[in-house]
N, C-alpha and C positions, 0 to 999 in steps of 0.2 A: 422147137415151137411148132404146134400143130399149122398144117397147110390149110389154107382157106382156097379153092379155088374158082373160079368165073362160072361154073355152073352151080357152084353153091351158091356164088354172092348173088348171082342173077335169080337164082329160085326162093332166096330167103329176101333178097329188095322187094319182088312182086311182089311174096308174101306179107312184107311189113307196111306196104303200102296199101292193101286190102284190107290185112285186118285191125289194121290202128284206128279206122274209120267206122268199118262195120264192127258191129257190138258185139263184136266173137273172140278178141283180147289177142292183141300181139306179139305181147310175151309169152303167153301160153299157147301162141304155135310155136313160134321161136322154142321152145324146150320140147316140145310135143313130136312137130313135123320131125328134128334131127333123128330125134329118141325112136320114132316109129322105121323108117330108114335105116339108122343101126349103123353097122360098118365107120367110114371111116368121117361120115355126117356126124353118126353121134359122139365122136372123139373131136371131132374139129369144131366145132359148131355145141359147144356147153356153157350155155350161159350163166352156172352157176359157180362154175370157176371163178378163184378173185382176179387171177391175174390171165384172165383169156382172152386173147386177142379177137375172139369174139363178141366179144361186149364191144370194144372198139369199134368192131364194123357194125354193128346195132347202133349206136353214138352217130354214125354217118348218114343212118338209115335217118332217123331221128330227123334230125337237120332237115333232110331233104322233103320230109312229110310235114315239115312245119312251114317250110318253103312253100309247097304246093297250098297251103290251108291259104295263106297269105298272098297268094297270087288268086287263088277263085275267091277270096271276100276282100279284093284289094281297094274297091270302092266302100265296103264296107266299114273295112278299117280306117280308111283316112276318116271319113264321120265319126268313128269313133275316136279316135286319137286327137281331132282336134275339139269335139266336144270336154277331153279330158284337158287339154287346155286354156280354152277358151274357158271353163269351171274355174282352172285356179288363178286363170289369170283376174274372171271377175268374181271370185270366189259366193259361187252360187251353183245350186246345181236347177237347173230349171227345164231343159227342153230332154227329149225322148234320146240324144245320141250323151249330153253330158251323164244321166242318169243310165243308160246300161253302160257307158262307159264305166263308172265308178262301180257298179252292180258286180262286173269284170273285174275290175280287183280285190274286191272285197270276197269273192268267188274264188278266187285263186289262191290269196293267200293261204290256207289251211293245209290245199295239196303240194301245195311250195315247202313250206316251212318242213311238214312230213315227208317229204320226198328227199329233202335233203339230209335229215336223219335218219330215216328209215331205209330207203331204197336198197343200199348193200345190204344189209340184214335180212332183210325180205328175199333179195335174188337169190341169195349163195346159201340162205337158210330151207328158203322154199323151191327157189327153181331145182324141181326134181321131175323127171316123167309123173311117179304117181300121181304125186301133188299136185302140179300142173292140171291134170285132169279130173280128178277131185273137183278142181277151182272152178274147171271148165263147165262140167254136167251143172255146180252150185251156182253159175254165172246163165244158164240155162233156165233154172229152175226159177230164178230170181227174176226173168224178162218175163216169164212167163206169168208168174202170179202177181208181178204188177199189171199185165196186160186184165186180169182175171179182178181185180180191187178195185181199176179204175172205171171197170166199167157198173160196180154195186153202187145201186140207188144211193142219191144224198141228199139233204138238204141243195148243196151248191145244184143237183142239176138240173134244181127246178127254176134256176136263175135263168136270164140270157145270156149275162156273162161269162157264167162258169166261175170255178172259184178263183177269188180275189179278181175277175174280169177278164182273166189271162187267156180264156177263147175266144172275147170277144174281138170280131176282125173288121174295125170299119173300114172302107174305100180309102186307101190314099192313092191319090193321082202322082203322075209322074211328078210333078212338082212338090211332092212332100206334104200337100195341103187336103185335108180329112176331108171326105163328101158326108158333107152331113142328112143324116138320114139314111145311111146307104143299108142297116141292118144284116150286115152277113156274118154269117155263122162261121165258128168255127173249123167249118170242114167246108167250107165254101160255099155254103146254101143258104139262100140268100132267106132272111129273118123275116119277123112280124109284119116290122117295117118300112120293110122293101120296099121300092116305088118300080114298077116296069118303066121297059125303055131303054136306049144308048148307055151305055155307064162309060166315064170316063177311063183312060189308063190305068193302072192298078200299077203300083212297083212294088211286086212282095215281098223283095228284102226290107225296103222302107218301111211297110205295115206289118212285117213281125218283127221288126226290133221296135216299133214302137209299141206292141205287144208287150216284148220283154221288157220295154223301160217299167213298166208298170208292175213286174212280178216287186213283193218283196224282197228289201235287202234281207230279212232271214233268210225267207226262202232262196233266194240266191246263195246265201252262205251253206246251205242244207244241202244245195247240187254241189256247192262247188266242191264241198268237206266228203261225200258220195267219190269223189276220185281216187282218196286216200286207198279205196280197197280195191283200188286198180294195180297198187304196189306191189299184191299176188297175184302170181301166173296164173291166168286162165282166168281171171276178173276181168273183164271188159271195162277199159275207161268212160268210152262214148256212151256204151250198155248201161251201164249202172247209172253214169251222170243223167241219161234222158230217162231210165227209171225214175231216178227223183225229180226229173221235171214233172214226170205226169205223174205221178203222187201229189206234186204240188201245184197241179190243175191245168198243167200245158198241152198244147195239144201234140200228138206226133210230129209233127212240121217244126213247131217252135221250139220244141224239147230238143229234135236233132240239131235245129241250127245252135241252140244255146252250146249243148254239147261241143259242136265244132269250135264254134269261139272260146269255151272256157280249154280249148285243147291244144290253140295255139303256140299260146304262152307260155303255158305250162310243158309240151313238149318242146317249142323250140331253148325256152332257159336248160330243162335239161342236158339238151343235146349239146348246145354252147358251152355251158360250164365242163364237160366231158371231153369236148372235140381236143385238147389236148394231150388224150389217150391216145388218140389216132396218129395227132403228128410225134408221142414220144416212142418210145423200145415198143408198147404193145402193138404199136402199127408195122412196124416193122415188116415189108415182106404180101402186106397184105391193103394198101393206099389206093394201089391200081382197082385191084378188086373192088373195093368199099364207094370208088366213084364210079365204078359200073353197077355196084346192085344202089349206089344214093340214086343214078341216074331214073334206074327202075319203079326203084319206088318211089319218085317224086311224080313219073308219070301216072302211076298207078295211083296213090292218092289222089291224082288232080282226077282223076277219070271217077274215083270210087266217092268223091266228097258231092261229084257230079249228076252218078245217081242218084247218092243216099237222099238228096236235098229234095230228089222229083219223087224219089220212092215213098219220102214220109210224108208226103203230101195227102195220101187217101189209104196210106196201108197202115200195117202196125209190126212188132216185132216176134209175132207166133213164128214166122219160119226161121229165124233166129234162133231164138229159144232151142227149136226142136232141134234143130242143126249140133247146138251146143251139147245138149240131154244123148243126143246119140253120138257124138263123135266123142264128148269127156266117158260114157260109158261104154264104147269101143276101146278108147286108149287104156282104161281102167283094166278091160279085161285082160289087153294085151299085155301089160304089164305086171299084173298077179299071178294068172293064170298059164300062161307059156312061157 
């Protein structure tokens, strides 16, 4: 059985906790980083193997990245979870945390169901260096010309709201209650509307998921189903999922958060249904390891969901893209060419 050791598992956790978040695709470092490295990285460390104790310690990494999402939106989530109950309990769906809560599932299921029939297919078909990087420059290419579409003239962007209303960002106060009249804009500048003067507290997690309760459930299903082509190495899940938010009129800021929360779920069920890999024969030899690179990369996620959240606040995804377009046609060369 190939040796995992503690300066892999600790180089590949940081890794997995970086880029499962930023929109530069997890798994297609995970194939990429080994493969570039060579030696005995890229014989230990092959994710496209079925039976590689590798993928095991991935499974661990998993877990602990869904851990971290779940610990920085832990206030979040309980609003969510109990709006999802308090729906079936009076079976209604009526306030901003019951409706993204259901938005949330309805979001999920596509990449669920496909994940669980596809995913081995996809790894041990597609996880290959080339391909990987292929996936990677295509995953580049795709942040990029969403960046470049969503900003051609529309109808919607002669509105206030933006399409389907999803820019629009009124004042809520720490108590959850909309200041009315407060007209701010999408990007934080304050509207037509606006009144000078003191403004109250502002909680911006409460005012972009009341945001999001108002995207459509299509559209909701449109990001969630957008995951599926995260299945190939070097697709970015977050990338592509906040791709389709802003195609489908969200701003950077709500498109990243949506991202993280439809990303929960979706990787902690994977990781869960798997974590039995680790405790059978494929962990074997390599448990110790796999809780020092989970350790890693849970910190490292909680740090990276930390930025992203302040970074999409006034930026956008061009230095991603570019990052993508040169490091997938870096690895392309590397591997054709020498």
């Amino acid at each position: 059985m190939p040796h995992l050791g503690f300066l892999e598992a600790g180089a590949i956790g940081l890794l997995q906790g970086v880029t499962e978040l930023f929109p530069v695709s997890s798994l297609g470092h995970s194939v990429l980083i080994p493969a570039v490295i060579g030696g005995s990285w890229a014989r230990d460390l092959d994710v496209s193997s079925p039976e590689s104790p590798y993928l095991a310690f991935i499974v661990g990494l998993h877990v602990a990245t869904a851990a971290a999402l779940i610990v920085y939106f832990r206030r979040d989530w309980v609003r969510i979870v109990v709006g999802l109950l308090t729906s079936l309990r009076d079976r209604e769906v009526v306030t901003s945390d019951q409706k993204l809560g259901w938005l949330l599932v309805i979001a999920t299921i596509p990449v669920g169901v496909s994940g669980l029939l596809l995913e081995h297919t996809f790894r041990t078909t597609l996880g290959k260096p080339v391909v990987a990087a292929a996936f990677l420059t295509i995953n580049g290419v795709v942040l990029l010309a969403a960046e470049r579409m969503r900003h051609r003239p529309s109808p919607q962007d002669a509105t206030y709201g933006g399409r389907h209303g999803a820019h629009r960002r009124p004042l809520v106060a720490a108590s959850g209650k909309t200041v009315a009249g407060s007209g701010v804009s999408g990007t934080g500048v304050p509207g037509p509307d606006s009144e000078p003067g003191p403004q109250p507290d502002v909680d911006p997690a409460i005012a972009s998921d009341q945001r999001l309760s108002r995207l459509r459930q299509s559209d909701g299903l449109i990001v969630g189903s957008a995951q599926i082509l995260a299945l190939a190495p070097g697709i970015s899940r977050s990338g592509i999922a906040m791709v389709a938010g802003l195609l489908r009129g969200l701003s950077h800021e709500d498109a990243a958060r949506f991202s993280f929360l439809l990303a929960t779920p979706v990787i902690l069920t994977a990781g869960v249904l798997k974590l039995p890999d680790l405790f059978g024969p494929l962990g074997e030899g390599i448990r110790v390891q796999a809780l020092f690179g989970a350790a890693l990369s849970g910190m490292a996620a909680f740090l990276s969901v930390r930025f992203l959240t302040r970074y999409f606040e006034n930026r956008t995804l061009k230095p991603f893209a570019v990052y993508c377009i040169a490091a997938g046609l870096f690895c392309l060369a590397r591997f054709t060419l020498f």
